[in-house]
C-alpha positions as CSV (number, residue, x, y, z in Angstrom):
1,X,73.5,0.8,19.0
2,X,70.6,2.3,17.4
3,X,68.7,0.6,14.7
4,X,70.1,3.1,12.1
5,X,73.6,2.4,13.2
6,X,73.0,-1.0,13.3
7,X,71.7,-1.4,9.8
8,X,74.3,0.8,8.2
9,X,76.7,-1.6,10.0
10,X,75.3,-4.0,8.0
11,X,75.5,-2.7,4.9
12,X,79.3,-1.9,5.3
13,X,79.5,-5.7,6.2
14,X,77.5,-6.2,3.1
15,X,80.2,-4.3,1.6
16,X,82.4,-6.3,2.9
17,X,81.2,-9.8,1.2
18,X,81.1,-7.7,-1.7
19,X,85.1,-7.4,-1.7
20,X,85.2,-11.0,-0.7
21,X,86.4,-10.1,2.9
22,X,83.9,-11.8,5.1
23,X,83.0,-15.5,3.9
24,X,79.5,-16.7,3.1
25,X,78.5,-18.2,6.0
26,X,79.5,-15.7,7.9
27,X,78.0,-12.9,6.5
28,X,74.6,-15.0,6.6
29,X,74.9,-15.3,9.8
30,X,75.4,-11.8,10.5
31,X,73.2,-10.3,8.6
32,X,70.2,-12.9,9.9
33,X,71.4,-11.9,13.3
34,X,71.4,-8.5,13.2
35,X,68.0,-8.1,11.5
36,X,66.6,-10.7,14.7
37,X,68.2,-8.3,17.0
38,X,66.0,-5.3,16.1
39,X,63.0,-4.4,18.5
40,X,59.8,-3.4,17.0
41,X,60.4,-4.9,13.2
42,X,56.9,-6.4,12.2
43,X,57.1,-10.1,11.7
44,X,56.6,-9.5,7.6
45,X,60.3,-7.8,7.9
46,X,61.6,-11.2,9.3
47,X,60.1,-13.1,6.9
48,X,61.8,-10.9,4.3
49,X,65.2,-11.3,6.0
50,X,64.9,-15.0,5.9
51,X,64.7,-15.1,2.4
52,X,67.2,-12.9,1.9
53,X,69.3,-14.9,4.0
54,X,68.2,-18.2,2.1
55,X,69.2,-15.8,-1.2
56,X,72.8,-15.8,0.5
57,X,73.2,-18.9,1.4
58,X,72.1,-20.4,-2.0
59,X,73.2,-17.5,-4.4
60,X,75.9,-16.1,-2.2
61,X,78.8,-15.8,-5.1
62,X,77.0,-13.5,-7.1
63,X,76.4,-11.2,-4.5
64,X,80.3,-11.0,-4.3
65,X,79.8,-8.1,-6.9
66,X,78.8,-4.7,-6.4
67,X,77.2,-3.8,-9.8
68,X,75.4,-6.9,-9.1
69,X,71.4,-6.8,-9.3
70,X,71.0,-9.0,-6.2
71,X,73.6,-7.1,-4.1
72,X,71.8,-3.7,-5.1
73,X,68.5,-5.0,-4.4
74,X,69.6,-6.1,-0.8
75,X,71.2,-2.3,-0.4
76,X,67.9,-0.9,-0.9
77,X,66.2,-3.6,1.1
78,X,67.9,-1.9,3.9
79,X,68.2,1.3,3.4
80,X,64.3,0.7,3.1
81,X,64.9,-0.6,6.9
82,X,66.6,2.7,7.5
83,X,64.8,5.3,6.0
84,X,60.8,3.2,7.8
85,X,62.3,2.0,10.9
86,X,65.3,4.0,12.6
């Protein structure tokens, strides 16, 4: 997969949590995974996406809204990703 498709992937998984489909943990663990997984992402990026999996793992519930602020702000975190690196 390319890195577009893999980050849009994401957000449908982010979706997903959102609807309280996928569990916490789980979706941590995806999401952490799949940002590792891209080639050519400057270390800064990583960085970012460990704190925003920290944010999950310690302020998971409220992302389990999608008019929340911390769920919109990871949205545009990666269609940030998108629209700079795929």
């Amino acid at each position: 997969m390319t890195i577009k498709n893999e980050l849009e992937s994401l957000l449908i998984e982010l979706d997903k949590y959102a609807k309280s489909q996928t569990n916490r943990a789980d979706f941590a663990l995806t999401f952490i995974e799949t940002i590792e997984s891209l080639d050519d992402l400057p270390f800064s990026i990583l960085d970012e996406a460990r704190e925003w999996q920290y944010k999950i793992e310690t302020e998971g519930d409220s992302l389990q809204s999608a008019s929340n602020t911390l769920n919109n702000s990871l949205k545009i975190w990666i269609k940030r990703l998108i629209t700079t690196y795929a």
